[in-house]
Z-matrix of the N, CA and C atoms (Angstrom, degrees):
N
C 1 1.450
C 2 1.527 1 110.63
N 3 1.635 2 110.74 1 -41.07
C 4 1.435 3 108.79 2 -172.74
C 5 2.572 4 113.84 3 -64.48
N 6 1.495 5 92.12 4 -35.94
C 7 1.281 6 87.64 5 142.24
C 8 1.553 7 155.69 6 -31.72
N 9 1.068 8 72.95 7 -59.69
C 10 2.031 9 98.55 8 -172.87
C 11 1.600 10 98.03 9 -69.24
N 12 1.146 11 117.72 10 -52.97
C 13 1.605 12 146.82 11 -144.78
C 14 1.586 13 89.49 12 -81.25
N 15 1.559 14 143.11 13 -35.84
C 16 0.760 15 144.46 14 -164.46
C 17 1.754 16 112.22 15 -112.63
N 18 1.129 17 92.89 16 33.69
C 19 2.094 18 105.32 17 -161.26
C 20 1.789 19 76.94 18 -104.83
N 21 1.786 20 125.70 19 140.49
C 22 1.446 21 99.43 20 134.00
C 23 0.806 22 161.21 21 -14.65
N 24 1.368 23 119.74 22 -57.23
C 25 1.416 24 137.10 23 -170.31
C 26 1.215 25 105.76 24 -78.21
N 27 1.247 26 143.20 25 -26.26
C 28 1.347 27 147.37 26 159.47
C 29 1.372 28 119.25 27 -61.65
N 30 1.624 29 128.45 28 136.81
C 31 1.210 30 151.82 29 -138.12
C 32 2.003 31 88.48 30 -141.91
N 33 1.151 32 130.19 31 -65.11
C 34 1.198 33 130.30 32 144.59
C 35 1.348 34 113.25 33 -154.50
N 36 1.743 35 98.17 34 -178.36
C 37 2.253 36 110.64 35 -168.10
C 38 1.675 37 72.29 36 -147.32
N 39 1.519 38 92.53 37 152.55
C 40 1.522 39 114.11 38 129.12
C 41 1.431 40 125.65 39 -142.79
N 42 1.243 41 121.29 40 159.75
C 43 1.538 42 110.98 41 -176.93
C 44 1.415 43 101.25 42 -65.74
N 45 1.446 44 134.62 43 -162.44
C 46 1.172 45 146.34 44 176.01
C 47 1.812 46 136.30 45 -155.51
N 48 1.001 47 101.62 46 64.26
C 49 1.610 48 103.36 47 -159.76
C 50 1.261 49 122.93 48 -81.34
N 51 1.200 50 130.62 49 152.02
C 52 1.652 51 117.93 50 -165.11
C 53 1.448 52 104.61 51 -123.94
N 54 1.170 53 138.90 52 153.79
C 55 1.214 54 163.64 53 -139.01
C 56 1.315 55 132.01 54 173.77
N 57 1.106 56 115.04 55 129.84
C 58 1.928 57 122.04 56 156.06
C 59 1.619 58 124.13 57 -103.28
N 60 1.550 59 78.49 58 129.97
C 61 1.902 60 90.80 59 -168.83
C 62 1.810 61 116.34 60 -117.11
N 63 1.307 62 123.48 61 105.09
C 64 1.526 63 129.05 62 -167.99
C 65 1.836 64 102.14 63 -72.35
N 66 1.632 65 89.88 64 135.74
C 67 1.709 66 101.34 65 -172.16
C 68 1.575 67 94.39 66 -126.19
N 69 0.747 68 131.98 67 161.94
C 70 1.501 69 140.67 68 130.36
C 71 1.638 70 122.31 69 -81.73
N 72 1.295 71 103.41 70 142.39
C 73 1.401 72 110.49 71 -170.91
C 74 1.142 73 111.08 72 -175.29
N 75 1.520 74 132.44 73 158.42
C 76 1.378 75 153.13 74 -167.28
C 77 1.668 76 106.04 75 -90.13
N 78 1.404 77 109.15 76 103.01
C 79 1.334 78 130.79 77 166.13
C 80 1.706 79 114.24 78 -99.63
N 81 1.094 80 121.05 79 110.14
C 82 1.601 81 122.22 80 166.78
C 83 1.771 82 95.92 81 69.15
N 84 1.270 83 130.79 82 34.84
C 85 1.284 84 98.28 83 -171.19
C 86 1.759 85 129.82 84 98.09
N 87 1.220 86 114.74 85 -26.33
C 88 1.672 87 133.00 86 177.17
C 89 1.245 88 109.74 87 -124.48
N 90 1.176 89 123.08 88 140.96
C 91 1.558 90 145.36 89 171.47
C 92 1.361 91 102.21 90 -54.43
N 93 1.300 92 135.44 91 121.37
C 94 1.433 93 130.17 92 175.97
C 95 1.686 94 105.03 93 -135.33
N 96 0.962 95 102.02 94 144.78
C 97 2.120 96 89.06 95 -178.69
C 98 2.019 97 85.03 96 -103.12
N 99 1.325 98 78.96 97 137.69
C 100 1.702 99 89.90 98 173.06
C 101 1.260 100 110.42 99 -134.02
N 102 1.531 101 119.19 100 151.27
C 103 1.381 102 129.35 101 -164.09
C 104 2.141 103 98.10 102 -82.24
N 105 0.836 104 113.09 103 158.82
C 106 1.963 105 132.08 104 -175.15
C 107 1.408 106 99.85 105 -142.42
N 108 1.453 107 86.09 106 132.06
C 109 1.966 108 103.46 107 167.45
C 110 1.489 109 91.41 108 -67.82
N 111 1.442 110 110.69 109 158.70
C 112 1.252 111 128.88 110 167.18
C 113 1.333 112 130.18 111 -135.74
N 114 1.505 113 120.73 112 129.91
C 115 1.599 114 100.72 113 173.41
C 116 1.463 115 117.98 114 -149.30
N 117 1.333 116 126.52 115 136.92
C 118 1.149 117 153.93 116 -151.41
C 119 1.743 118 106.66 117 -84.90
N 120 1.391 119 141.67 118 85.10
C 121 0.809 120 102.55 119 -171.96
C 122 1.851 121 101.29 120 -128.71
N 123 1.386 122 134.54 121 172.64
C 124 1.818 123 112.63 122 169.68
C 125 1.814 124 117.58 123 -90.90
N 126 1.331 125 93.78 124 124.98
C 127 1.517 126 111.31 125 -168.28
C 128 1.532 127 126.66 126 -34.46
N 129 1.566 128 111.38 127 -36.23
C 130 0.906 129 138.35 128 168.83
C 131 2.265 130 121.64 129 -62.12
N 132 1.220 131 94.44 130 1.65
C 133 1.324 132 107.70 131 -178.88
C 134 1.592 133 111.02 132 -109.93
N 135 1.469 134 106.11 133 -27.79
C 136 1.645 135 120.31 134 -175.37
C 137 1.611 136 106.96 135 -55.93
N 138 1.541 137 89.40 136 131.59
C 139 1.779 138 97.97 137 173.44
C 140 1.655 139 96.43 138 87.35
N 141 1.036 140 128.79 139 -20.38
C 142 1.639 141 116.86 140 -173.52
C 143 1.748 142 100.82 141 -108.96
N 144 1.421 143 101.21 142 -68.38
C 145 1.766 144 98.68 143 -177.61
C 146 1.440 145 118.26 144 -87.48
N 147 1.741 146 118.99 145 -16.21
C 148 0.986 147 115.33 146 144.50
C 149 1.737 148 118.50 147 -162.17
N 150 1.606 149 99.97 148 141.07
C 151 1.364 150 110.67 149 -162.92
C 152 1.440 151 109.32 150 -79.35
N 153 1.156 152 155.52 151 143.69
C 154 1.359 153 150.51 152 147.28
C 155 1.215 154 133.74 153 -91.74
N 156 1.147 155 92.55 154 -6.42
C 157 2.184 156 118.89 155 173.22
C 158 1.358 157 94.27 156 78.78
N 159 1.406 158 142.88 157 115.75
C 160 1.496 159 115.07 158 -172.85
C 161 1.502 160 96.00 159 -121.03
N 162 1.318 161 126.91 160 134.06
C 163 1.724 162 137.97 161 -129.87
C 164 2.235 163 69.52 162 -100.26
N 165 1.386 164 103.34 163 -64.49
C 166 1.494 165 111.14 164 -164.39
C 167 1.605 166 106.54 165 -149.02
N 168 1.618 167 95.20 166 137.98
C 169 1.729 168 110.43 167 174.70
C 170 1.382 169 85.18 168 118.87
N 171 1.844 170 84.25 169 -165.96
C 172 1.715 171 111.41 170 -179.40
C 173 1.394 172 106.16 171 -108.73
N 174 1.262 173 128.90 172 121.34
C 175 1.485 174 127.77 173 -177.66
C 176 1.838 175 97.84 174 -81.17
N 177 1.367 176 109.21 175 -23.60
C 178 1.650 177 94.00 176 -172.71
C 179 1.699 178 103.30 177 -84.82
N 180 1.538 179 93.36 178 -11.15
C 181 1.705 180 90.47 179 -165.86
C 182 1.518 181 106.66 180 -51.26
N 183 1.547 182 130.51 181 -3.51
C 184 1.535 183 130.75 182 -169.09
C 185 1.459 184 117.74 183 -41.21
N 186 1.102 185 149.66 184 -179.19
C 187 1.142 186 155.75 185 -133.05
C 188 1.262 187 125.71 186 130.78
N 189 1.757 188 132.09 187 157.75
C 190 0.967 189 127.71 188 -175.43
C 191 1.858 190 109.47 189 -80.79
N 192 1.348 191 96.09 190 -16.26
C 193 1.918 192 100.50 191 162.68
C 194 1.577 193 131.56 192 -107.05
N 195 1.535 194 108.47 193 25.12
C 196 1.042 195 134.23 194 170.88
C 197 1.616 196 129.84 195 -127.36
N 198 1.401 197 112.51 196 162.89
C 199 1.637 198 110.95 197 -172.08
C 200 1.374 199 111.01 198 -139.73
N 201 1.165 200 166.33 199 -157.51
C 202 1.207 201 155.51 200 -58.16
C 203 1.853 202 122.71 201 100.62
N 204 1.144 203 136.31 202 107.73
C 205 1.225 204 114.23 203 -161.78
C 206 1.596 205 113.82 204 -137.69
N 207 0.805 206 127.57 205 98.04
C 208 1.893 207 122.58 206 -167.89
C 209 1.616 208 93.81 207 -58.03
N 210 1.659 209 100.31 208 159.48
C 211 1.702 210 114.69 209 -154.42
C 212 1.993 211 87.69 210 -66.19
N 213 1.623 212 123.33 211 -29.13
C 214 1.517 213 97.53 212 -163.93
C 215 1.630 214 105.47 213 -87.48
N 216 1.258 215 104.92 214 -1.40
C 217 1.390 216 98.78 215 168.58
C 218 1.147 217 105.20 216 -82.28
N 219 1.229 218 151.52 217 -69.64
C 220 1.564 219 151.14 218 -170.59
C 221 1.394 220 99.46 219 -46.36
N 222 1.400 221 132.64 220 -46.13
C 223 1.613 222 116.28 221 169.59
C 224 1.520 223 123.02 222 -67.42
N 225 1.431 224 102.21 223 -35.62
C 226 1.911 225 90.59 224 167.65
C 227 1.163 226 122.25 225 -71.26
N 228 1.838 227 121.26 226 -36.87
C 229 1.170 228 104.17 227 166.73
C 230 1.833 229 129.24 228 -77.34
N 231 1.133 230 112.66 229 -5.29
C 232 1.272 231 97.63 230 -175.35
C 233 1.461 232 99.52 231 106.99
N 234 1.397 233 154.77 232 -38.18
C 235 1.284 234 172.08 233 -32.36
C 236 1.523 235 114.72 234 -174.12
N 237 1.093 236 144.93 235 141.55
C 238 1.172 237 154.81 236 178.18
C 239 1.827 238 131.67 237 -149.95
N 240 1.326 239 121.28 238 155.75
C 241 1.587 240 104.68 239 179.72
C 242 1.843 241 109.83 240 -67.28
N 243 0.908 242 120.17 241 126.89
C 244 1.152 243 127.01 242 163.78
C 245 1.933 244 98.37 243 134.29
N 246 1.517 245 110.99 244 -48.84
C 247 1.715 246 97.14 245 172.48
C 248 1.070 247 136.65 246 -49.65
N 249 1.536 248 130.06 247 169.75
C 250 1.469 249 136.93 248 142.16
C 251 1.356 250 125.40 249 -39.45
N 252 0.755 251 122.07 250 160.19
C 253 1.615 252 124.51 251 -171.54
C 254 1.721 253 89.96 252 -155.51
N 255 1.411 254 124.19 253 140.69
C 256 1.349 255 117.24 254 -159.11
C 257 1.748 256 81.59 255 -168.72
N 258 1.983 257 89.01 256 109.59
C 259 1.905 258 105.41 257 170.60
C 260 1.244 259 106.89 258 -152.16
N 261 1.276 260 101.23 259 -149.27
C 262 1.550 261 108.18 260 -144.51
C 263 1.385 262 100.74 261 -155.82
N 264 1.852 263 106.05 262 97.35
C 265 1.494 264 103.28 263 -173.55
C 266 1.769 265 116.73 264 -63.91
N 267 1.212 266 106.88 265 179.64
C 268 1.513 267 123.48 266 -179.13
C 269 1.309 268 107.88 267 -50.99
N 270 1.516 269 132.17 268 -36.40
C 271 1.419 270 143.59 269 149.79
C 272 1.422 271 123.97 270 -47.32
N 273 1.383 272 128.92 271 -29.96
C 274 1.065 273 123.75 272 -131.29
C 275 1.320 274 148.23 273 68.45
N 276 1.469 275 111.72 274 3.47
C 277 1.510 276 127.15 275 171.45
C 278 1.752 277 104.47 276 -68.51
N 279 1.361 278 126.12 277 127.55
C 280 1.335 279 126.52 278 176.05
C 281 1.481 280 107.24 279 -78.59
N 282 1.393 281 114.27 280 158.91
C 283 1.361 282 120.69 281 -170.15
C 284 1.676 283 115.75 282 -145.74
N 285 1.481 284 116.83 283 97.95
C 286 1.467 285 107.85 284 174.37
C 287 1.351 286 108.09 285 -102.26
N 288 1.128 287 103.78 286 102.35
C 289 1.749 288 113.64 287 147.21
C 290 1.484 289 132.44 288 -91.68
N 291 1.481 290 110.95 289 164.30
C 292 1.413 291 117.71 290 144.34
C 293 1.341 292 143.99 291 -96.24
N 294 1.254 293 102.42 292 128.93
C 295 1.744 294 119.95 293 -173.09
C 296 1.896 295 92.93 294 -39.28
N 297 1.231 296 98.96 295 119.12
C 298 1.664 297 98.35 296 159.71
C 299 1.534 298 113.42 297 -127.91
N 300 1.229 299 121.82 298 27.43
C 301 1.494 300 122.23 299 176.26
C 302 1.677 301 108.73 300 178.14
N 303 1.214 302 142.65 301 173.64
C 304 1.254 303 163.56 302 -155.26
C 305 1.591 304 113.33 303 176.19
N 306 1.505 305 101.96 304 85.72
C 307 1.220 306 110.27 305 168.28
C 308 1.704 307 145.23 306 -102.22
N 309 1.389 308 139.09 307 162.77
C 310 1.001 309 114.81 308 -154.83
C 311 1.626 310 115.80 309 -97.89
N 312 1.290 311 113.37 310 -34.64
C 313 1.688 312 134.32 311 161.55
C 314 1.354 313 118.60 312 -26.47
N 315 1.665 314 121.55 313 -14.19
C 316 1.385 315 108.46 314 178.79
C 317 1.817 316 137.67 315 -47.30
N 318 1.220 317 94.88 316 -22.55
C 319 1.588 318 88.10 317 167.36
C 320 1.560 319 116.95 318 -85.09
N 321 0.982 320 99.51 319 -43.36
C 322 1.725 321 107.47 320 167.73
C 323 1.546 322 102.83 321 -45.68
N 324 1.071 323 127.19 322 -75.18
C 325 1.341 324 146.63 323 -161.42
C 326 1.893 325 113.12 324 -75.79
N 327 1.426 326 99.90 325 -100.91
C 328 1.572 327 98.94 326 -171.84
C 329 1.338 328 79.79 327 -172.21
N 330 1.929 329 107.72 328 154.11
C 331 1.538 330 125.53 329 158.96
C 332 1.640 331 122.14 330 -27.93
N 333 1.820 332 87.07 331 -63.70
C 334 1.626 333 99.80 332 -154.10
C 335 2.237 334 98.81 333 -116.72
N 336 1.283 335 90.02 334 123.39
C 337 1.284 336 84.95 335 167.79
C 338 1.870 337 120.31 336 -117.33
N 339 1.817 338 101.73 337 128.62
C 340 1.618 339 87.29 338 -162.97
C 341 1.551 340 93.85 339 -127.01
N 342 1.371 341 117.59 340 -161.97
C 343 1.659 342 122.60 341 -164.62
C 344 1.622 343 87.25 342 -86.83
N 345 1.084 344 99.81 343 156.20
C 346 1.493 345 112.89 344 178.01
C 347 1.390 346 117.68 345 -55.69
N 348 1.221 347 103.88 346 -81.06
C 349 1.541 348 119.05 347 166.87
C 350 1.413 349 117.30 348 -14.31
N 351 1.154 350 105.27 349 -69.73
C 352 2.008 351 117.37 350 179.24
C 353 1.211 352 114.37 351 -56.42
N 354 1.702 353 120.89 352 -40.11
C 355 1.560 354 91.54 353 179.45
C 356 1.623 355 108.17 354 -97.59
N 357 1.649 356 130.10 355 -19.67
C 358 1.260 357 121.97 356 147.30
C 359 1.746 358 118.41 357 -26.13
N 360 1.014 359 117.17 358 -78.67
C 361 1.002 360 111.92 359 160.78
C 362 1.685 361 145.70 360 -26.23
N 363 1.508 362 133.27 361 -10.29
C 364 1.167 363 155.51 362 -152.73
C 365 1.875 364 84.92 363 -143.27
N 366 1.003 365 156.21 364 -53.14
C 367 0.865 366 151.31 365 -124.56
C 368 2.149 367 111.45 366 -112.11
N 369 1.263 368 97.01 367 140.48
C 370 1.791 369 93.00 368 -179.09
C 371 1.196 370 131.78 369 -19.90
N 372 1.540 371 103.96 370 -71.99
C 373 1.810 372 130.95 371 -163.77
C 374 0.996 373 83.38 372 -81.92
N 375 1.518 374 155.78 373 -60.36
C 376 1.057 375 123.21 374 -141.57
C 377 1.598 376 120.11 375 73.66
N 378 1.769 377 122.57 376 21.36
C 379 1.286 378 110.07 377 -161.77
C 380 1.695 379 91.33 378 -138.98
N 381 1.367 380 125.49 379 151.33
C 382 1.389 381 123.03 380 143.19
C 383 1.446 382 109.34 381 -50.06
N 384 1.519 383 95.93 382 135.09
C 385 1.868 384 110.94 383 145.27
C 386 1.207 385 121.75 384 -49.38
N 387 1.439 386 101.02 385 -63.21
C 388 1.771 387 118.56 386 179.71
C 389 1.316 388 111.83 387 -151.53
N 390 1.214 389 90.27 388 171.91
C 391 1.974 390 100.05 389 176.29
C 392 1.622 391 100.24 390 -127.53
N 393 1.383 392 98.72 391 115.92
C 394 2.163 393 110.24 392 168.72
C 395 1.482 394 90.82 393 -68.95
N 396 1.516 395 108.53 394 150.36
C 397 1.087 396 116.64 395 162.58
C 398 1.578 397 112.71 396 -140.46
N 399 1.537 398 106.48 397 151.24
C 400 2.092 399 96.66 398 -178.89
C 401 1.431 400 92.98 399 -123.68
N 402 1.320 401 118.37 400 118.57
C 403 1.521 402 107.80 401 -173.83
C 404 1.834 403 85.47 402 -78.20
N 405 1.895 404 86.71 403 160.87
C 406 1.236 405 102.00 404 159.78
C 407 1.996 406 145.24 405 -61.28
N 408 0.684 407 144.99 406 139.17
C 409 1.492 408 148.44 407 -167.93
C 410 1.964 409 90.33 408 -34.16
N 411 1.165 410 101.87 409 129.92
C 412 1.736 411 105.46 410 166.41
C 413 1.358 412 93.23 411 55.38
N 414 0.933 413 115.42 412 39.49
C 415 2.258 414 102.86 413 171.04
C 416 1.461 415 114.13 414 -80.11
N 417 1.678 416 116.04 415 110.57
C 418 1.329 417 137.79 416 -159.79
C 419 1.509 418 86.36 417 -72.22
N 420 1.152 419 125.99 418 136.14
C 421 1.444 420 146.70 419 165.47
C 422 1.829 421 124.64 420 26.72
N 423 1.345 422 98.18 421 41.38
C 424 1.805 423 110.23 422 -175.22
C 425 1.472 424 91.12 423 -59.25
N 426 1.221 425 132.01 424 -54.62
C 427 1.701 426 114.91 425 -165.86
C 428 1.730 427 98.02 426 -41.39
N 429 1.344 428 103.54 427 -48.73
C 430 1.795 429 94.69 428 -166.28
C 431 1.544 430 124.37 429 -53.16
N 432 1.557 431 84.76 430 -46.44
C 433 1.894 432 114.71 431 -179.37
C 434 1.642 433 80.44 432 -47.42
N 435 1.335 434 123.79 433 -82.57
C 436 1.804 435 128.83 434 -142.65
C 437 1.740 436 97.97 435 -70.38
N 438 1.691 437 143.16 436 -6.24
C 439 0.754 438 151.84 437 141.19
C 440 1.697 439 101.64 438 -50.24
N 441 1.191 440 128.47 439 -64.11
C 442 1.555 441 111.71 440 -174.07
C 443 1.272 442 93.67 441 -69.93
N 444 1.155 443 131.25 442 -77.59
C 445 1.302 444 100.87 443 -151.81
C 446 1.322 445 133.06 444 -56.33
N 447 1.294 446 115.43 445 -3.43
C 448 1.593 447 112.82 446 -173.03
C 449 1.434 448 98.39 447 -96.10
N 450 1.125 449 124.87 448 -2.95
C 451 1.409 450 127.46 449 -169.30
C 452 1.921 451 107.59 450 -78.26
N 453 1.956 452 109.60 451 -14.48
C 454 1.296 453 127.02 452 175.85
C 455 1.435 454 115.73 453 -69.51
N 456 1.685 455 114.37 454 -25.93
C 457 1.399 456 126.20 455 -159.70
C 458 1.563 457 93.17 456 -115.73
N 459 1.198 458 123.95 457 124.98
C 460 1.290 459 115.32 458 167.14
C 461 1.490 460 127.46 459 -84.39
N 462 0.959 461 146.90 460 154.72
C 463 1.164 462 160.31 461 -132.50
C 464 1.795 463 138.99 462 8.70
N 465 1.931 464 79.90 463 40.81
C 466 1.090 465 105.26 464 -173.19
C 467 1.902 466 116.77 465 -88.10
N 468 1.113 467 132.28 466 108.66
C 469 1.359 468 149.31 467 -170.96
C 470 1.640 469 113.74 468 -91.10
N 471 1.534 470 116.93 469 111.46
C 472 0.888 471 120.47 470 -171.46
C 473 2.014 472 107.27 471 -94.25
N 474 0.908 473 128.52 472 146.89
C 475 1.437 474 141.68 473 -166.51
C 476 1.556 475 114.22 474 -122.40
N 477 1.033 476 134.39 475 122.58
C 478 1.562 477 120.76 476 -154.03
C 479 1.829 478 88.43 477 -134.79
N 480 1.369 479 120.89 478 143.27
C 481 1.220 480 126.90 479 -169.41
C 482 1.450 481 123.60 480 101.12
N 483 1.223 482 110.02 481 -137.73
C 484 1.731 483 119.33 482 -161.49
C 485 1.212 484 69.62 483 -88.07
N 486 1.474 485 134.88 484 -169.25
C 487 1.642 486 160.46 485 151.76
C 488 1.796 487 83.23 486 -131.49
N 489 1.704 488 116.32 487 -72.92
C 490 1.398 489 121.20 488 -173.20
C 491 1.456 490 96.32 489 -2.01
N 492 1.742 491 109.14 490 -99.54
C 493 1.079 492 111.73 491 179.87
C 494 1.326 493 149.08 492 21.08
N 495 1.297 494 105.93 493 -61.33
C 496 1.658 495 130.33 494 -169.85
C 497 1.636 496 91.72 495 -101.80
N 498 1.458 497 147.02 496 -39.45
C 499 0.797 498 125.94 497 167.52
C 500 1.266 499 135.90 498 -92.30
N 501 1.515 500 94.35 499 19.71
C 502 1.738 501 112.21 500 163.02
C 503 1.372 502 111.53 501 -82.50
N 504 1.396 503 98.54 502 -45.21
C 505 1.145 504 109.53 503 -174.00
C 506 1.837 505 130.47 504 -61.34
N 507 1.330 506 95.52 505 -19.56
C 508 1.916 507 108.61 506 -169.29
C 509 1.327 508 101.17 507 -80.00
């Protein structure tokens, strides 16, 4: 991502890593811990390469001691901008943060949105999924530019258009 992100033609990237993060929360009446999509992304990209609609808070406020929360997560957990938020990375490393946003994109998107770094970090591969990218205003031939460079990584597939879209759509 730090590549891409640093091309002209780019406006901003972030990498994109995916994850599952264990919460506790109120199902039917009983405390149940339930598993959350997760995704890793750098704060500084939010609202440009990808929007999450954010209902309330600061979506940039992210941080490695902060989280991000789509509206059905904040209703299963009980949850709001300004609380703790208290899980259980893909490792098993526990995690208390604070709620710094409530967004609406969670089905599109994922439950929990956190800083890149932190849940990269907690996670197997060790690799981005993908990198969003927003080319810059008039950006002279970025498909080509992001064609070379992906041409370094093998079996790397470049996607040209909305992405949103398709993950509105699933």
């Amino acid at each position: 991502a730090e590549k891409v992100r640093d091309m002209k033609q780019v406006a901003s990237a972030t990498g994109l890593v995916r994850s599952k993060v264990v919460a506790m929360g109120r199902m039917l009446g009983a405390q149940e811990s339930v598993s959350l999509s997760a995704q890793g992304v750098d704060p500084r990209a939010l609202g440009s390469a990808l929007d999450l609609r954010p209902r309330e808070g600061n979506m940039k406020a992210l941080s490695r001691d902060t989280v991000a929360i789509s509206t059905t997560t904040a209703s299963w957990l009980g949850l709001g901008v300004g609380d703790t938020a208290r899980f259980h990375l893909g490792d098993g490393t526990p995690l208390r943060a604070e709620v710094v946003a409530v967004y609406e994109r969670g089905f599109g998107f994922t439950d929990v949105t956190m800083d890149h770094d932190l849940l990269l970090a907690h996670t197997t591969g060790k690799v981005d999924e993908s990198v969003l990218v927003r080319s810059a205003p008039s950006a002279p031939d970025l498909t080509g530019a992001l064609s070379h460079l992906a041409a370094a990584y093998p079996g790397t597939v470049l996607r040209d258009g909305l992405a949103v879209d398709d993950q509105l759509a699933e």
